[in-house]
VORONU-872931 format. One record per residue (C-alpha): residue in three letters; x, y, z; residue number from 0. Coordinates in nm, 4 decimals, padded with zeros to 6 digits, always signed. Example, Ala and Ser with C-alpha at 12.3 -4.5 7.8 and 13.67 -1.06 7.14 Angstrom:
REM VORONU-872931
@rest=ala px=+01.2300 py=-00.4500 pz=+00.7800 nr=0
@rest=ser px=+01.3670 py=-00.1060 pz=+00.7140 nr=1
//
This chain:
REM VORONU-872931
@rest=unk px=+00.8530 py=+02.2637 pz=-02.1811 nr=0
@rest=unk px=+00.6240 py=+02.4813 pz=-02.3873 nr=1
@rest=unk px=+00.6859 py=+02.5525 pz=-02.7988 nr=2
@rest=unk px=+00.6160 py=+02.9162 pz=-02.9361 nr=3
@rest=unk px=+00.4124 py=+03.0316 pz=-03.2111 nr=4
@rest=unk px=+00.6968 py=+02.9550 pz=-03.4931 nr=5
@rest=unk px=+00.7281 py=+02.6550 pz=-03.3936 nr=6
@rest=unk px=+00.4105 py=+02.5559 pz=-03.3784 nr=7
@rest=unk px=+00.3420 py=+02.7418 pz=-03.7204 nr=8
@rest=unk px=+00.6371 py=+02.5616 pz=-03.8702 nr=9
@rest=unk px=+00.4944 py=+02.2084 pz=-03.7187 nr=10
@rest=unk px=+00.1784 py=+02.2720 pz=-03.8373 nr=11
@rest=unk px=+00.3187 py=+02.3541 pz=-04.2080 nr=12
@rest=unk px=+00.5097 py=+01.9980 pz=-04.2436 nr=13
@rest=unk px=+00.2308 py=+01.8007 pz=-04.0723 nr=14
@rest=unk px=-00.0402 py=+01.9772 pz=-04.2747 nr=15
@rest=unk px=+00.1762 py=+01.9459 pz=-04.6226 nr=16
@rest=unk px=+00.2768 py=+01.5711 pz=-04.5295 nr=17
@rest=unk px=-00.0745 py=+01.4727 pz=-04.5128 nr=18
@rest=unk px=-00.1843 py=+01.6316 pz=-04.8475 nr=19
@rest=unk px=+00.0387 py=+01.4388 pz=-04.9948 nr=20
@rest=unk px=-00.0472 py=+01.1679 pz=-04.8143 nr=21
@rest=unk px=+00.1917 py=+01.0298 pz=-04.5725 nr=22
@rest=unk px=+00.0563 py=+00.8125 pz=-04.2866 nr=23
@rest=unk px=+00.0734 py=+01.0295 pz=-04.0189 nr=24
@rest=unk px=-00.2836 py=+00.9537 pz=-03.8656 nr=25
@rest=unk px=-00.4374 py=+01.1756 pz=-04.0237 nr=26
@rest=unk px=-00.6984 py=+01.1996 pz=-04.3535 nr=27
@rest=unk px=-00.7339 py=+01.5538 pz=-04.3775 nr=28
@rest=unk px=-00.4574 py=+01.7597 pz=-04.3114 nr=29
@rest=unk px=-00.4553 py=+01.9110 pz=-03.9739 nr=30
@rest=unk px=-00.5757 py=+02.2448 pz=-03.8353 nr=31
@rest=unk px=-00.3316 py=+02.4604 pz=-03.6282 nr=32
@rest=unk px=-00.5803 py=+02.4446 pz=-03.3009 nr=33
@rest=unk px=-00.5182 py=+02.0585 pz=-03.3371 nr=34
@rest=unk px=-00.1169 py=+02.0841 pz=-03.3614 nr=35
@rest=unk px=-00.1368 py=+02.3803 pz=-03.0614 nr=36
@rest=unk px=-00.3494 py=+02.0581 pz=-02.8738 nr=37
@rest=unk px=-00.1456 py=+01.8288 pz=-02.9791 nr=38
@rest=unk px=+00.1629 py=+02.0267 pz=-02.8615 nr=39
@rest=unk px=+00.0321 py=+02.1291 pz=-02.5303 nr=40
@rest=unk px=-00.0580 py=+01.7715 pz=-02.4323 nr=41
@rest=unk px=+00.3087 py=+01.6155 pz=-02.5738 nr=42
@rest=unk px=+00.4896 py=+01.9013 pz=-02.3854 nr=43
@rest=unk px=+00.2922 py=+01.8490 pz=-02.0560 nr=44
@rest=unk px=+00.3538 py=+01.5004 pz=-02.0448 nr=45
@rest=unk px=+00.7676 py=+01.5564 pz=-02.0898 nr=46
@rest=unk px=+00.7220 py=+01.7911 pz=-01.8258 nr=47
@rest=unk px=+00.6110 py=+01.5243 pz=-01.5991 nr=48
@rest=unk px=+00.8598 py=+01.2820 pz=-01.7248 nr=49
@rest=unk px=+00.6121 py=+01.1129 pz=-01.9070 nr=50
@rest=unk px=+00.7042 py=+01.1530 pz=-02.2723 nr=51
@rest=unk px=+00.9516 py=+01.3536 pz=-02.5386 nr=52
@rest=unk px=+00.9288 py=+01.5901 pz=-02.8077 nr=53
@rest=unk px=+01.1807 py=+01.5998 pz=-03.0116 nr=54
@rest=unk px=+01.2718 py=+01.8720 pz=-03.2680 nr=55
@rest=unk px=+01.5138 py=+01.8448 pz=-03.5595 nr=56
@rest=unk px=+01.6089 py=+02.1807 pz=-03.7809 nr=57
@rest=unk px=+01.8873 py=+02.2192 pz=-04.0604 nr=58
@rest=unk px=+01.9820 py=+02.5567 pz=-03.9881 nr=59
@rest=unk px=+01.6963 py=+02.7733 pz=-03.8111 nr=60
@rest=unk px=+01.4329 py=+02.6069 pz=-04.0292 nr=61
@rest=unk px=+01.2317 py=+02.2934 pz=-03.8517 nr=62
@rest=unk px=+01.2353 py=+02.0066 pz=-04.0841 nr=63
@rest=unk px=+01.0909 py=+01.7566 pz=-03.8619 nr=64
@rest=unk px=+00.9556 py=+01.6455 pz=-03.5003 nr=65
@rest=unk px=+00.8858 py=+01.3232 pz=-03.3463 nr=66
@rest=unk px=+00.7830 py=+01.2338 pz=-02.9913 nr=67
@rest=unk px=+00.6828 py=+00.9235 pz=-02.7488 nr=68
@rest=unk px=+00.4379 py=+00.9210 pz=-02.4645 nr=69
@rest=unk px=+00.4495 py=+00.6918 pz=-02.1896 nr=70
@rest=unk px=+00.1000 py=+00.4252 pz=-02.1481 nr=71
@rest=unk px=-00.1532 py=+00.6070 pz=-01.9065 nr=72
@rest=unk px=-00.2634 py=+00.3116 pz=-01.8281 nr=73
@rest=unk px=-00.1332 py=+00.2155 pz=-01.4546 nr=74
@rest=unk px=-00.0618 py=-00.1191 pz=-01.5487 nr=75
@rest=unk px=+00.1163 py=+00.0354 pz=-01.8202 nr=76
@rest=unk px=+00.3245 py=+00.2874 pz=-01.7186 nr=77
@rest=unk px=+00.6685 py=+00.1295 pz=-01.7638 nr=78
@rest=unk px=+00.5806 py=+00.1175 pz=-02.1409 nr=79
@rest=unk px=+00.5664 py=+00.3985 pz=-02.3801 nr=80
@rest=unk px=+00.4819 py=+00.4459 pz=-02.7465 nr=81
@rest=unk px=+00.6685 py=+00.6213 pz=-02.9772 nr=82
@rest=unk px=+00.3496 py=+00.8003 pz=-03.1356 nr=83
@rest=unk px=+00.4712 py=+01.0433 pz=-03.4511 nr=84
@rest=unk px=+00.7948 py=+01.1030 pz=-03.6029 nr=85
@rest=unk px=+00.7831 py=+01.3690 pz=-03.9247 nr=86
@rest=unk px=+01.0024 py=+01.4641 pz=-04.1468 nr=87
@rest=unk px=+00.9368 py=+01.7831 pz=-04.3905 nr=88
@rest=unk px=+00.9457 py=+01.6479 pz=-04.7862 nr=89
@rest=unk px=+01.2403 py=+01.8763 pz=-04.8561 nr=90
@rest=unk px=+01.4607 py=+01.7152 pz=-04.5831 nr=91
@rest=unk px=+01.3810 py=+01.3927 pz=-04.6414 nr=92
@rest=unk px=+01.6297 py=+01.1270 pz=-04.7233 nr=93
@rest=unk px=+01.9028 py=+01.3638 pz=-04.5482 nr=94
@rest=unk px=+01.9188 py=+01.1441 pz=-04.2363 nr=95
@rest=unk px=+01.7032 py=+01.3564 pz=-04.0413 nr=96
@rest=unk px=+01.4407 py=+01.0213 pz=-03.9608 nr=97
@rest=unk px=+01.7147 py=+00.8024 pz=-03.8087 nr=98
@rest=unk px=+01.8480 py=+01.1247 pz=-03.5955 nr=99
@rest=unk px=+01.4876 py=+01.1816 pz=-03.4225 nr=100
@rest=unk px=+01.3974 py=+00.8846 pz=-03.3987 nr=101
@rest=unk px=+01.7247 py=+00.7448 pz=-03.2525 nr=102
@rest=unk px=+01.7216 py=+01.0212 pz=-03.0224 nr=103
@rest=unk px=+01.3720 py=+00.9120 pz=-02.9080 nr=104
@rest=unk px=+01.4822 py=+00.5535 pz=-02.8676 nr=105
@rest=unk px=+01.7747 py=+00.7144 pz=-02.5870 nr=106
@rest=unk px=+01.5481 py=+00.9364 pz=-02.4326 nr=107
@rest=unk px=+01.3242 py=+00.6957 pz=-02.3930 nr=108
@rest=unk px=+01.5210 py=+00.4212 pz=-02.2230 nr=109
@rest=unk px=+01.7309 py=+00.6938 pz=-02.0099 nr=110
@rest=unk px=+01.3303 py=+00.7766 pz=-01.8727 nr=111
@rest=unk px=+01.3180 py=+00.4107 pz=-01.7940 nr=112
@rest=unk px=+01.1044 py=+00.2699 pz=-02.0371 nr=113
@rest=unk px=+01.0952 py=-00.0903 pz=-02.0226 nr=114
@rest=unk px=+00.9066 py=-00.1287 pz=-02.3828 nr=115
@rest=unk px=+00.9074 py=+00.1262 pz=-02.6277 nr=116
@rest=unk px=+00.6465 py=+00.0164 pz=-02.9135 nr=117
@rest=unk px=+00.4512 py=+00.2199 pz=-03.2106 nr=118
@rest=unk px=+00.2847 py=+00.1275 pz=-03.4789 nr=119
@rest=unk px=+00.2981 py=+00.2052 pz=-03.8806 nr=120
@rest=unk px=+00.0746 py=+00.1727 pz=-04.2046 nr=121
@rest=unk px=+00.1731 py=-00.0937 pz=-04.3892 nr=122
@rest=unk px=+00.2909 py=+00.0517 pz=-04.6837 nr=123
@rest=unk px=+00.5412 py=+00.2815 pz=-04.5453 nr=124
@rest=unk px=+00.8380 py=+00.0573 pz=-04.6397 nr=125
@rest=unk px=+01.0967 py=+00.3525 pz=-04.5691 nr=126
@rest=unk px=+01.0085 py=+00.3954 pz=-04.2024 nr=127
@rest=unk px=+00.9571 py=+00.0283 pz=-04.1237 nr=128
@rest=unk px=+01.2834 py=+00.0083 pz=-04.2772 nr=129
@rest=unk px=+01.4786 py=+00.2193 pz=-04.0521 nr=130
@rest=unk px=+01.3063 py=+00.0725 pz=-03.7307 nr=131
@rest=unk px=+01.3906 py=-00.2350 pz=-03.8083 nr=132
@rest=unk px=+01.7870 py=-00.1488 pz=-03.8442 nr=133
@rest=unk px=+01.6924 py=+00.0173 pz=-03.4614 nr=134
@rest=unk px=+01.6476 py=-00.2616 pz=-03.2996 nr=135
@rest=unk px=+01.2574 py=-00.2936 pz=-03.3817 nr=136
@rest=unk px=+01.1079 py=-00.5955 pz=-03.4117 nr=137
@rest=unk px=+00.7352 py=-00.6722 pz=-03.5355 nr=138
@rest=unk px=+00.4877 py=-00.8405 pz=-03.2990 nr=139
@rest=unk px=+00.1822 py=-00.8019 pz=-03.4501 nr=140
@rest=unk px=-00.0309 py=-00.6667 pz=-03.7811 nr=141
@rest=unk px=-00.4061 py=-00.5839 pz=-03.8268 nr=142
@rest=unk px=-00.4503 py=-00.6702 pz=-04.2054 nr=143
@rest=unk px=-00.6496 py=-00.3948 pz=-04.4030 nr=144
@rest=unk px=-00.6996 py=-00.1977 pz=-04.0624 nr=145
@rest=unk px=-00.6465 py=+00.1271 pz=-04.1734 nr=146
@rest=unk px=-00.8317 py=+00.3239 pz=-04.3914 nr=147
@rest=unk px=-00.7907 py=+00.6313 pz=-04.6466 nr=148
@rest=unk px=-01.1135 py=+00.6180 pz=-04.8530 nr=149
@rest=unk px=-01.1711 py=+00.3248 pz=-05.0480 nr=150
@rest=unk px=-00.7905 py=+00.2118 pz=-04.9721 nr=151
@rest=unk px=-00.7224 py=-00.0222 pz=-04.6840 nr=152
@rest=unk px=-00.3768 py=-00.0417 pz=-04.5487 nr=153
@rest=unk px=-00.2256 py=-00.3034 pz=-04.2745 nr=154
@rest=unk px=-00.1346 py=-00.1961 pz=-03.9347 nr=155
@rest=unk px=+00.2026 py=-00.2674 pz=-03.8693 nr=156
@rest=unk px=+00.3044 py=-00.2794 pz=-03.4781 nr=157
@rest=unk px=+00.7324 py=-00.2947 pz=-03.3650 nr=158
@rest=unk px=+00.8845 py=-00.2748 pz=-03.0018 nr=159
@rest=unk px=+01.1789 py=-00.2473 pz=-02.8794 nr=160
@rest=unk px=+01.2223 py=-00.4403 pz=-02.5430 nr=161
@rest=unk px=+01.4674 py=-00.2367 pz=-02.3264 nr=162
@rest=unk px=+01.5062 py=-00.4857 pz=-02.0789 nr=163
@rest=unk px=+01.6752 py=-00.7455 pz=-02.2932 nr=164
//
């Protein structure tokens, strides 16, 4: 699997504009292209070797949002994965386009085999915590005031999703 220049152009536009405007995305500053071609290159080498998913969603031929999980490197890990980023571009937002990646995740991820799928969320982002919960997410865990955007602390929020139930 390897993404061409539009797309990453057209990942690196919603990323870029979701973190000026401030969306917890892991980022403080929005990022460069080099770091979405990197970060690209790494998620589509690791679904080539059945380690991970990218997932794309456009309305139309316009991308309005990506998402992707990565299994644990870790050997003592590696039936787990984490579902790192799901994005959604501002004008698609509220359109269902979320639930759709992220439920597609969630199946890719268990057809790979994952036995826990788990990520983790600011605090404060009451939409997304929202819809994993209605998943099938469940909390385990929260680091109070953990992350921080200047002067503002936010809680780290972790969910799984336990396959093997």
């Amino acid at each position: 699997m390897t993404v061409d220049d539009a797309v990453i152009d057209a990942a690196h536009a919603i990323l870029a504009d979701l973190v000026t405007t401030g969306a917890a995305l892991g980022w403080v500053e929005p990022p460069t292209r080099e770091e979405i071609v990197e970060l690209l290159d790494k998620v589509c080498a690791a679904a080539r070797a059945d380690d991970g998913a990218l997932f794309l969603a456009y309305i139309g031929e316009r991308l309005v949002g990506l998402g992707y999980w990565l299994r644990y490197a870790r050997p003592t890990h590696r039936p787990h994965a984490d579902l790192e980023k799901i994005a959604v571009a501002r004008e698609a937002q509220g359109a269902g386009v979320g639930r759709l990646l992220t439920v597609a995740l969630v199946d890719s991820a268990r057809t790979a085999g994952i036995e826990v799928l788990t990520l983790d969320a600011r605090g404060d982002n009451d939409n997304a915590l929202h819809l994993y919960r209605t998943l099938g997410f469940r909390e385990y865990g929260r680091l109070p005031d953990f992350v921080a955007v200047g002067e503002r602390r936010y809680d780290k929020v972790f969910y799984m999703v336990d396959f093997r139930d």
